[in-house]
C-alpha positions in Angstrom: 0.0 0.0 0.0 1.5 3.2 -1.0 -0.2 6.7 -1.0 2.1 9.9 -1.8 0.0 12.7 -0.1 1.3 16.2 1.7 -0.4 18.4 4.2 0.8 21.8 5.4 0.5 23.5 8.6 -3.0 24.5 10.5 -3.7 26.0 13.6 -6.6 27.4 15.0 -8.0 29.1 18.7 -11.0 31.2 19.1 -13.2 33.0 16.9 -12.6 34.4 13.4 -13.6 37.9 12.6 -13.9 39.5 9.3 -12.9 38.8 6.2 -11.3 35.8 8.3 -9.6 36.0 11.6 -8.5 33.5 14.2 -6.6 32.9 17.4 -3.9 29.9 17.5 -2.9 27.0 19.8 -1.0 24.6 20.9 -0.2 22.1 17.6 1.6 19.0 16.8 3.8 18.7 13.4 5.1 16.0 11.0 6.9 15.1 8.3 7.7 12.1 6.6 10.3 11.4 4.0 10.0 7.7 3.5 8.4 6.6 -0.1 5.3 5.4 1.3 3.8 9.4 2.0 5.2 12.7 3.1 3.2 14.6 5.9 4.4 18.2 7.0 1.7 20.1 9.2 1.7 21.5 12.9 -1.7 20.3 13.3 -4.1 19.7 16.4 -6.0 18.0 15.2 -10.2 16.8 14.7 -12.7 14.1 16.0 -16.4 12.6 14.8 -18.7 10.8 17.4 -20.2 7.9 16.7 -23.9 7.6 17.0 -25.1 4.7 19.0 -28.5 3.5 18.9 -29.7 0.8 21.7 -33.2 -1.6 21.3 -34.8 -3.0 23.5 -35.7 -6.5 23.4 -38.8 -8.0 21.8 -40.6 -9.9 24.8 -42.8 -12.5 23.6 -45.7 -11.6 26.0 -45.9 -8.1 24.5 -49.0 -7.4 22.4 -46.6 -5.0 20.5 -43.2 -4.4 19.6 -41.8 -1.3 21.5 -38.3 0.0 20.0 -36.3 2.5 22.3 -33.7 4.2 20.8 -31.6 6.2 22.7 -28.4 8.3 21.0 -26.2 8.4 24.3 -23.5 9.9 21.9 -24.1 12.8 18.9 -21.9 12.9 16.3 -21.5 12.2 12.3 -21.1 8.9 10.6 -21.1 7.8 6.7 -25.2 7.7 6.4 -25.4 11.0 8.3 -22.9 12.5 6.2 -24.6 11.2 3.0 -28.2 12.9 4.4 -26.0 16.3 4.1 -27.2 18.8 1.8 -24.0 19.5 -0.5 -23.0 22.6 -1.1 -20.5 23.8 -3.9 -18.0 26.7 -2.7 -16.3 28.6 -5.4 -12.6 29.4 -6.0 -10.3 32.5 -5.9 -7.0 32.0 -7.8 -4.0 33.5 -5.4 -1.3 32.8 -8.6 -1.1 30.9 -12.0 1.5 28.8 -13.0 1.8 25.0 -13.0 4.4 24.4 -10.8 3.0 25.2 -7.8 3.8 23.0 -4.5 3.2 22.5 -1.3 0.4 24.7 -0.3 0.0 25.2 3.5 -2.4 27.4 5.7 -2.1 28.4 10.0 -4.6 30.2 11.3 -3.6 32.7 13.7 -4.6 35.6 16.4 -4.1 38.2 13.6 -5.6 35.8 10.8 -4.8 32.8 9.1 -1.9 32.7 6.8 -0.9 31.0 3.7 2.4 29.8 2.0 3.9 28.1 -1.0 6.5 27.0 -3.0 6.7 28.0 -6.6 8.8 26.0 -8.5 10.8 27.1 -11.8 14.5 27.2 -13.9 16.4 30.1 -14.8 19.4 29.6 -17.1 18.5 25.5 -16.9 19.0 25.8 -13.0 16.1 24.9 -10.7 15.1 26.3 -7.7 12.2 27.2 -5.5 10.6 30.1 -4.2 9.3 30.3 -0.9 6.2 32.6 -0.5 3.5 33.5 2.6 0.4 36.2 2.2 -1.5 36.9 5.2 -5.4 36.2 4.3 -6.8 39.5 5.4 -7.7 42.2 2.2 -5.2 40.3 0.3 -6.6 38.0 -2.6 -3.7 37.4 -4.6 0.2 36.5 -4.9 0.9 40.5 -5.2 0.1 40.5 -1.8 2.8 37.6 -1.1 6.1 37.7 0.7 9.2 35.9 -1.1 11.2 34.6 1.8 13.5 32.8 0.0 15.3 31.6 -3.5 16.5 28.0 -3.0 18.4 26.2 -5.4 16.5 23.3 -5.6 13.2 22.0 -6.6 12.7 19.7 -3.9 11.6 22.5 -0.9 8.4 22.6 1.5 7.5 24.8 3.9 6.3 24.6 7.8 3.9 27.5 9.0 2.7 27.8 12.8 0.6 30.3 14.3 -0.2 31.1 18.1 -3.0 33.0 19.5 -0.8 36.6 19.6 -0.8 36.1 15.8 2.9 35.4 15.8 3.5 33.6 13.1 7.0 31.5 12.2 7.9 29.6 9.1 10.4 27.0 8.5 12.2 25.1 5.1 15.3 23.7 3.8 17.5 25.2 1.6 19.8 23.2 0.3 21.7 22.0 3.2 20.6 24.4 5.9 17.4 24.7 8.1 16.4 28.3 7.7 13.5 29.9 9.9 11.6 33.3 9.4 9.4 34.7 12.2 6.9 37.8 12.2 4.9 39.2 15.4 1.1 39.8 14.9 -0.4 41.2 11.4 3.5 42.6 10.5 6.1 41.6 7.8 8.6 38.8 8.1 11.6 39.2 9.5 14.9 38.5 7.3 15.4 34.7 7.4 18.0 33.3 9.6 19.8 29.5 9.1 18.6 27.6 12.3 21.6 24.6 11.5 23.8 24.5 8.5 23.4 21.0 8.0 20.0 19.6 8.6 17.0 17.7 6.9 13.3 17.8 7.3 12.7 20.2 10.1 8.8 20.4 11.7 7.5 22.8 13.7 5.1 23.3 16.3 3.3 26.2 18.2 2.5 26.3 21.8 1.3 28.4 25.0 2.9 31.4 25.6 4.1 32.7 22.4 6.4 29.4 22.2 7.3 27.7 19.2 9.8 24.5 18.8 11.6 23.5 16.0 13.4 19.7 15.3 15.3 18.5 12.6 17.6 15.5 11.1 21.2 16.6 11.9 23.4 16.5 9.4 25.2 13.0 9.8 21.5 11.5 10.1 22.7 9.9 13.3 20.7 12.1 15.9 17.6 15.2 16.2 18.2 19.0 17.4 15.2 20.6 18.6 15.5 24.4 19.5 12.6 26.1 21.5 11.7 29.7 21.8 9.8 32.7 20.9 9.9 35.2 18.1 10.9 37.6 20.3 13.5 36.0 22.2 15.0 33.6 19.0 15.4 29.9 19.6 18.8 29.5 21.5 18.0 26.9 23.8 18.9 23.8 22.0 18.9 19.9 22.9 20.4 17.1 21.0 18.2 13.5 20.8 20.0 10.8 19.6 18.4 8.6 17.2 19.4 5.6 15.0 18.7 6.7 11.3 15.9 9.1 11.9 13.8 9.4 8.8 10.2 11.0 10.4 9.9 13.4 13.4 6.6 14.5 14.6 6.8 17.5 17.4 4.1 18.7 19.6 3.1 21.1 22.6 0.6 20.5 24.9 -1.7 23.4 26.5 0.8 23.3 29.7 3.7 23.7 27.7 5.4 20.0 27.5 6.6 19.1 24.7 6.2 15.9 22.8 8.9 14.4 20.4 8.6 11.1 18.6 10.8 9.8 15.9 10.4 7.2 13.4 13.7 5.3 12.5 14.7 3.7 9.4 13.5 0.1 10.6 10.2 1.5 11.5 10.9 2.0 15.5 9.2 4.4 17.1 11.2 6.3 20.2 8.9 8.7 22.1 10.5 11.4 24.1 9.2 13.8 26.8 10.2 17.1 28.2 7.9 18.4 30.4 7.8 22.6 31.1 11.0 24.0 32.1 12.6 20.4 32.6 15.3 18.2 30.5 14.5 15.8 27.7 13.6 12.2 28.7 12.9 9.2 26.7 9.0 7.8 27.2 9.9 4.3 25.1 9.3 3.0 22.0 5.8 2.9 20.8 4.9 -1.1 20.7 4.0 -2.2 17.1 5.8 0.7 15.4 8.3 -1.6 13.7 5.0 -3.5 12.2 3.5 -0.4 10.8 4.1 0.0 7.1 2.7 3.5 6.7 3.9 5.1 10.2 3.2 6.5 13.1 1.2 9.6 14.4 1.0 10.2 18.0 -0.5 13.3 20.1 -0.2 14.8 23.8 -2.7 15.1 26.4 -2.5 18.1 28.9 -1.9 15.3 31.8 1.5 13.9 30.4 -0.3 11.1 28.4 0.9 9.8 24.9 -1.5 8.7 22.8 0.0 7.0 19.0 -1.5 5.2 16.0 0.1 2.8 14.2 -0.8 2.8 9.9 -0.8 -0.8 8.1 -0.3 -2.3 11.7 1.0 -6.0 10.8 0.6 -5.5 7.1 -0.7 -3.4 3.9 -3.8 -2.0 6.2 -5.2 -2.1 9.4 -5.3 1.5 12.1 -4.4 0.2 16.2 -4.0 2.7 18.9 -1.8 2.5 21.7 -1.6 4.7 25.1 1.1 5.5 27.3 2.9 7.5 30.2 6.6 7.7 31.0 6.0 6.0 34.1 4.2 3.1 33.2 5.1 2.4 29.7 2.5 1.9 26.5 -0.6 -0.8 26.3 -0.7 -3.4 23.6 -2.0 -1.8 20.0 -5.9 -2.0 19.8 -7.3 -1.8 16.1 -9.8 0.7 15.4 -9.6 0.3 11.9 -8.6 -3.5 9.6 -8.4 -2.0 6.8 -7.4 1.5 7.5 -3.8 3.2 6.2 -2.3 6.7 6.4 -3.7 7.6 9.8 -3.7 11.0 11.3 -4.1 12.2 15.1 -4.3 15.1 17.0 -5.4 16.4 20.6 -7.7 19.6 21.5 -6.8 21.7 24.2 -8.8 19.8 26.8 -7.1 16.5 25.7 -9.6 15.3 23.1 -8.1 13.2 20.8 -9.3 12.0 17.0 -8.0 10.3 14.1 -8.7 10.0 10.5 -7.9 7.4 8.2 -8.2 5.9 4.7 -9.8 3.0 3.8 -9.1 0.1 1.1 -10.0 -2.7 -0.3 -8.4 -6.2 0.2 -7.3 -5.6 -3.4 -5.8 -2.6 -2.3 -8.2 0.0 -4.3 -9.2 3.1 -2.2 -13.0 2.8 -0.7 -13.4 5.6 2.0 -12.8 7.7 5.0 -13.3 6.7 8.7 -12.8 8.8 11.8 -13.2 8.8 15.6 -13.6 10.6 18.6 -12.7 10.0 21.9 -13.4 12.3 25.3 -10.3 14.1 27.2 -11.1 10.6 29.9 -11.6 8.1 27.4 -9.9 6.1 24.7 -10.9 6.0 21.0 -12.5 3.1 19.7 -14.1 1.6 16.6 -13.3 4.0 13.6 -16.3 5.0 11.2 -17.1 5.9 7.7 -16.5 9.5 7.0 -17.1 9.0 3.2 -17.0 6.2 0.9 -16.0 5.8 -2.7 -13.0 6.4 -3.8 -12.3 8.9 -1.0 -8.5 9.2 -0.5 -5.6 11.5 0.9 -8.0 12.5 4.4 -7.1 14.9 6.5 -8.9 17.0 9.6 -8.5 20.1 11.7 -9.9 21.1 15.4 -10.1 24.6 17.1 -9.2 24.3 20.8 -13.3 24.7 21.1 -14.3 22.0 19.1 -14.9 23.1 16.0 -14.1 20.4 12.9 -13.4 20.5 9.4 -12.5 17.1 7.5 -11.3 17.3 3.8 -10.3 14.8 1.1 -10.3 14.0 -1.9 -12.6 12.0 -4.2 -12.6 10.1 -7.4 -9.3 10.4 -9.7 -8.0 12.2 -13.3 -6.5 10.7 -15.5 -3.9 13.8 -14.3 -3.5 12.1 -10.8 -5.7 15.2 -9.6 -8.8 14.4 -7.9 -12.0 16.6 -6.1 -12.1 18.3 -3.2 -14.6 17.8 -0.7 -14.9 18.8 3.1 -17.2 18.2 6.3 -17.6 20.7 8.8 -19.4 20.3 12.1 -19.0 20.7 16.1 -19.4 18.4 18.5 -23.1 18.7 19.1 -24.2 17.7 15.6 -23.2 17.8 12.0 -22.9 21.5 10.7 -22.6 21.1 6.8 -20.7 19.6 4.2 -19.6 20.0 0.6 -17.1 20.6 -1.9 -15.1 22.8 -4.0 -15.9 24.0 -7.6 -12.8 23.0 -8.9 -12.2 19.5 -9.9 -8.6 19.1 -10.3 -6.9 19.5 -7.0 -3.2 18.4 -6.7 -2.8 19.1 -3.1 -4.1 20.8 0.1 -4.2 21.9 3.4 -6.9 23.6 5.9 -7.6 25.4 8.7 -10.7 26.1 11.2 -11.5 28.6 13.8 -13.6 27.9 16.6 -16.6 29.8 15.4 -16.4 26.7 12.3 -14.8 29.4 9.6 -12.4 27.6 8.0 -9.9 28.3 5.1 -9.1 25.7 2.3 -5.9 26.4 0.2 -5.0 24.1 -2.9 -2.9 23.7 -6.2 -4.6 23.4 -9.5 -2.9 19.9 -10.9 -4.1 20.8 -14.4 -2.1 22.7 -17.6 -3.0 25.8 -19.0 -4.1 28.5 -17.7 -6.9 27.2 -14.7 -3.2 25.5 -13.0 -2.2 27.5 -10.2 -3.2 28.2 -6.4 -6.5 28.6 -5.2 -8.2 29.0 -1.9 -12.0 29.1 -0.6 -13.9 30.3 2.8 -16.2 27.8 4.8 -18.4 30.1 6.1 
């Protein structure tokens, strides 16, 4: 089972105001670099409840059946979700061209932001160039910032937000890890290099105007995180070592730990913890991570606890969860999900946690979308049916206050593009869902705000003049 898919980075806090306006939070990140998929979002991620209905039983003395049905827990499943009236949101074009990558959206205190890479050649050399636009009046690339000139085509970008509207953006170029920060609804400050050797850096937003950066050192034998503000810069530095790191996913939690875990070449696991104003300290390896074929997402409650999914657990498919503390190790992987692959996970403020997978047949052909939801007390169980069809490349976004947006993509070009569709709802009930005008997205990324405005940013995969970047408003 292989899927190629990329996300960018979302974060999201209280309400939006006009034109579209939101507050951040704390967020996880990842990247992965092996074949199977590549993942790069700070992202906090999402959550459906399942619906469950109870009978009674038929006595045979009763005159009548009686059928109670009680629905101890609202939320959205496939038949709800096909009941939806669909809506169709139309497109604004931010900048044409066809070599337009890695689109990426955060959602900050000052309003969300956007970025992207725009590939070309000049004199038969390639390179990228690295762009953000704050979402506010600005509709199109004139409004954009160029950050950088790489030389190389091969560059993606990291955006976080925070709920001061601080906003800080990390890449590669080349060989070094460069980072460029800006304080609420101003420009971007010159980029600095964060490492001059260094691979695949994520980033992550957290309480307290705090961001965290990790990357691959340069030897590939060991992890550098730096943490700090945009104020203060990110001096305060800690190596991890690893063995062959080849994924990192990075998270804060609403008290200020931090969560690191890295995937190794063999498909181990390590977790590490570093708790607010402490050291580093290793929390294990995740059980069943070096049996998980497409990799591992974990999340961070506010009490210390590690929660981690493990995609194509024992095979092609098949989603199983897994909980832990540093002090009493992780539980034995549960499946949520036989046939699921390319999981995704993510905690609220108050330690809700969700996931969202794909779903395929035994024959390996793509057949839907599950999700599920589990209380800041509770553990998730039984995954269910988002969407069906040919529904691929899933990915979701929560506010600290519960509000949810779920996109992916459905049915497939003979371009390898594919639609565009999206869910949006709360906790109490299923708020609307729909999809996107245009019918040949490449890639994409969202964002929500707790008052359920969300942003959806995405490439145009076609030729001609309709390729380019595009973004819509979920209202």
């Amino acid at each position: 089972m292989r899927e190629s898919s990329t996300h960018g980075s979302s974060a999201g806090g209280a309400s939006w105001t006009a034109p579209l306006a939101a507050s951040g939070r704390g967020v996880s990140a990842a990247i992965r670099i092996r074949p199977i998929r590549a993942v790069s979002h700070p992202r906090s991620t999402f959550g459906v409840a399942t619906v469950r209905v109870y009978r009674s039983v038929r006595r045979a003395s009763a005159p009548y059946s009686i059928i109670l049905i009680a629905l101890v827990r609202i939320g959205l499943s496939g038949a709800a979700l096909g009941a939806l009236p669909h809506a169709a949101l139309g497109a604004e074009r931010i900048e044409t061209g066809e070599r337009i990558v890695a689109p990426v959206v955060t959602a900050t205190g000052s309003g969300p932001v956007l970025g992207w890479v725009r590939e070309d050649s000049l004199h038969g050399v390639h390179r990228s160039i690295v762009k953000v636009m704050r979402r506010g009046a600005a509709t199109d690339a004139s409004h954009a910032e160029v950050l950088a000139r790489v030389r190389e085509s091969s560059t993606r970008l990291t955006l976080g937000g925070n709920d001061a509207g601080d906003t800080v953006a990390v890449w590669r170029a080349r060989t070094a890890v460069k980072i460029a920060s800006s304080l609420a609804g101003q420009s971007f400050d010159k980029p600095l290099v964060l490492a001059s050797g260094g691979a695949q850096p994520v980033l992550a937003a957290g309480p307290k105007r705090r961001f965290a950066v990790a990357w691959v050192a340069r030897r590939g034998t060991r992890v550098r995180v730096a943490i700090g503000t945009t104020g203060s810069g990110f001096s305060r530095r800690a190596t991890i070592p690893s063995r062959d790191p080849v994924a990192l996913h990075l998270t804060f939690n609403r008290r200020g730990a931090v969560f690191l875990l890295v995937e190794e070449y063999a498909d181990r696991a390590a977790a590490w913890l570093r708790p607010r104003g402490q050291d580093w300290r290793s929390a294990g390896t995740v059980p069943g991570s070096e049996v998980a074929s497409g990799g591992t997402e974990a999340a961070l409650r506010p009490d210390g606890s590690m929660v981690a999914l493990l995609s194509g657990w024992r095979g092609e498919t098949g989603v199983a969860a897994t909980y832990g503390t540093r002090a009493k190790g992780w539980t034995k992987p549960r499946v949520l999900a036989p046939r699921g692959q390319f999981a995704v996970l993510g905690a609220t403020a108050d330690g809700e946690i969700a996931a969202v997978c794909n779903l395929y047949t035994r024959a390996g052909v793509p057949e839907g979308v599950a999700t599920a939801v589990a209380a800041p007390d509770e553990r998730l169980g039984r995954m269910d049916r988002l969407a069906g069809d040919d529904a691929t490349r899933a990915a979701i976004d929560v506010s600290d206050r519960g509000a949810r947006l779920a996109t992916w993509e459905q049915g497939r070009n003979r371009d390898g593009t594919a639609s565009l569709r999206y869910a949006a709802w709360r906790a109490s009930g299923v708020r609307r869902m729909g999809s996107v005008q245009d019918g040949h997205v490449d890639e994409h990324d969202a964002a929500v705000a707790d008052d359920g405005r969300a942003l959806i940013v995405w490439t145009h995969g076609g030729s001609g003049r309709r390729a380019g970047l595009y973004f819509t408003v979920v209202r």
